[in-house]
C-alpha positions as CSV (number, residue, x, y, z in Angstrom):
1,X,9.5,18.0,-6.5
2,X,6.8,16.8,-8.8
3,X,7.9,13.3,-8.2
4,X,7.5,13.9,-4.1
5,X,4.2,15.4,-4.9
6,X,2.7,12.2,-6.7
7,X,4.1,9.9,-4.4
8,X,2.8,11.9,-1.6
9,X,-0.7,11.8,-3.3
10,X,-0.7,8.4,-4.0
11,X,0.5,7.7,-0.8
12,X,-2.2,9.4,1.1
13,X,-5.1,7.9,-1.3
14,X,-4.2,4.4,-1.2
15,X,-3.4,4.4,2.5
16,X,-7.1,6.2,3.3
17,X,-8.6,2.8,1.7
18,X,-6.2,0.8,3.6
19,X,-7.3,2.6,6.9
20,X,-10.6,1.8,6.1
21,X,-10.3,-1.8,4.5
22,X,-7.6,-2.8,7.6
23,X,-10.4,-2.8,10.8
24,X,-12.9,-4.4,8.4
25,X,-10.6,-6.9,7.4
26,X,-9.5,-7.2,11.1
27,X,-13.1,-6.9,12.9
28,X,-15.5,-9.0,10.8
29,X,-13.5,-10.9,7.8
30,X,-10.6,-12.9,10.2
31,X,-13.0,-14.2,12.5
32,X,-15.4,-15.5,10.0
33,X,-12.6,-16.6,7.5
34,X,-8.8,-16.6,9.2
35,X,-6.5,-14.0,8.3
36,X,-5.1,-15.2,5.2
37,X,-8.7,-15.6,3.2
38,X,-9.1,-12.7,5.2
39,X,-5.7,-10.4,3.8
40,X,-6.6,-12.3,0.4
41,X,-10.2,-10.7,0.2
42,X,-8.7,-7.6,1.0
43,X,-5.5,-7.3,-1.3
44,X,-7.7,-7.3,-4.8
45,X,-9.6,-3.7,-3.1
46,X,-6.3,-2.5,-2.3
47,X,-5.0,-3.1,-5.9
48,X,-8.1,-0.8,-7.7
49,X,-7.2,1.7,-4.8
50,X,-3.4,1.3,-6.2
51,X,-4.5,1.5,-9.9
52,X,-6.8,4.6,-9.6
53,X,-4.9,6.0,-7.0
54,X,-1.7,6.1,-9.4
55,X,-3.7,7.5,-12.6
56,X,-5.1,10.0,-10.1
57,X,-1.8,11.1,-8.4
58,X,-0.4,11.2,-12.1
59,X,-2.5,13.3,-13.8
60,X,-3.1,15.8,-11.1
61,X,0.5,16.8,-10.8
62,X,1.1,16.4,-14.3
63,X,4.0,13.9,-14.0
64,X,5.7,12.6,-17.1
65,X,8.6,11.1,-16.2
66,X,10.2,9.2,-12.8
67,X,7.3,7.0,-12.1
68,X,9.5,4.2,-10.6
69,X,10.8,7.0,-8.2
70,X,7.2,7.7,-7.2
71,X,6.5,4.0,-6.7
72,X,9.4,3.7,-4.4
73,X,8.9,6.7,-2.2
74,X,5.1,6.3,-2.0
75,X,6.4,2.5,-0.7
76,X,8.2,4.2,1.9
77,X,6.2,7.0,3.3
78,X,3.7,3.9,3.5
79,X,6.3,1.0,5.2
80,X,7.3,4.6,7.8
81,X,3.5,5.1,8.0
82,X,2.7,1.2,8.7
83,X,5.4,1.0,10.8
84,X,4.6,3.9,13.2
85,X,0.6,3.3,13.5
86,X,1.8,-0.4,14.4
87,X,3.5,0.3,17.2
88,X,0.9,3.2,18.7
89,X,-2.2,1.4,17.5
90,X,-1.2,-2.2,17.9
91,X,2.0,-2.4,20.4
92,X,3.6,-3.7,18.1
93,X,8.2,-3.8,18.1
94,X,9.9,-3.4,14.8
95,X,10.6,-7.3,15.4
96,X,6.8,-8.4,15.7
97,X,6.2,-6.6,12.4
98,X,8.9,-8.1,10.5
99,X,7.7,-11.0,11.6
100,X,4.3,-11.0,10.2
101,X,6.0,-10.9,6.8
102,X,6.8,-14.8,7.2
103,X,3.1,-15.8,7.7
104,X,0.9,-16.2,4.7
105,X,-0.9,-12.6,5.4
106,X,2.2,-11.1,5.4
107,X,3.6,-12.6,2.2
108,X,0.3,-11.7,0.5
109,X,0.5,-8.0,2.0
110,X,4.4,-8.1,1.3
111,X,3.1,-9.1,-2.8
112,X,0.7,-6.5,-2.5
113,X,3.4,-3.8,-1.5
114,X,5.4,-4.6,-4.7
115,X,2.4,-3.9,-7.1
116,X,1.9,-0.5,-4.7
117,X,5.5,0.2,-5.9
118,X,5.2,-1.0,-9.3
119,X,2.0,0.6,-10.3
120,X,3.1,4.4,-11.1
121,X,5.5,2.4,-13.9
122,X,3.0,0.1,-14.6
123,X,0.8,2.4,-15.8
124,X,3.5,4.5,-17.6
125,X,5.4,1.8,-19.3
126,X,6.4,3.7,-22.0
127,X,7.4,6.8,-20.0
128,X,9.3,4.9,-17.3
């Protein structure tokens, strides 16, 4: 349970920034820059988010062990999360956002998720 708890925590904290970050990035940064400067400017916010989010969700539940397990279910509440606000936000199928993955956004975002799944072990290299 404490492992569902942290995930769950760090989930919600570094998804918060990304629903703040994403209609900046999409509103102001891609017209001015493209999307991949755009996704690029973005992904270094996201990874502080990742790192303090992590420490935070950590030490508030008191975890000590299974930190790979946290990374991995925090990766897919979030891909379930992303998946479902895409397609009543955006319109977007399952298809379409696969797709973006084979774009240069998408293979910086897809990089970006694997630090968001790493990051509880990371952190914890020891205790991993």
């Amino acid at each position: 349970m404490r492992i569902l708890a942290a995930a769950s925590l760090y989930f919600a904290i570094v998804f918060a920034c990304g629903f703040v970050l994403g209609p900046v990035r999409m509103f102001w940064l891609e017209p001015l820059l493209g999307a991949t400067l755009a996704v690029a400017c973005e992904t270094p916010l996201l990874i502080v988010a990742m790192f303090f989010g992590a420490r935070f969700a950590i030490g508030k539940i008191g975890l000590d062990r299974g930190f790979v397990a946290m990374g991995l279910v925090a990766l897919a509440m979030t891909e379930v999360a992303e998946t479902g606000l895409g397609y009543l936000l955006r319109g977007l199928s399952l298809t379409a956002q696969m797709q973006r993955f084979a774009a240069a956004p998408g293979m910086i975002y897809a990089a970006a998720l694997l630090v968001f799944a790493a990051m509880p072990a990371l952190l914890n290299r020891r205790a991993a």
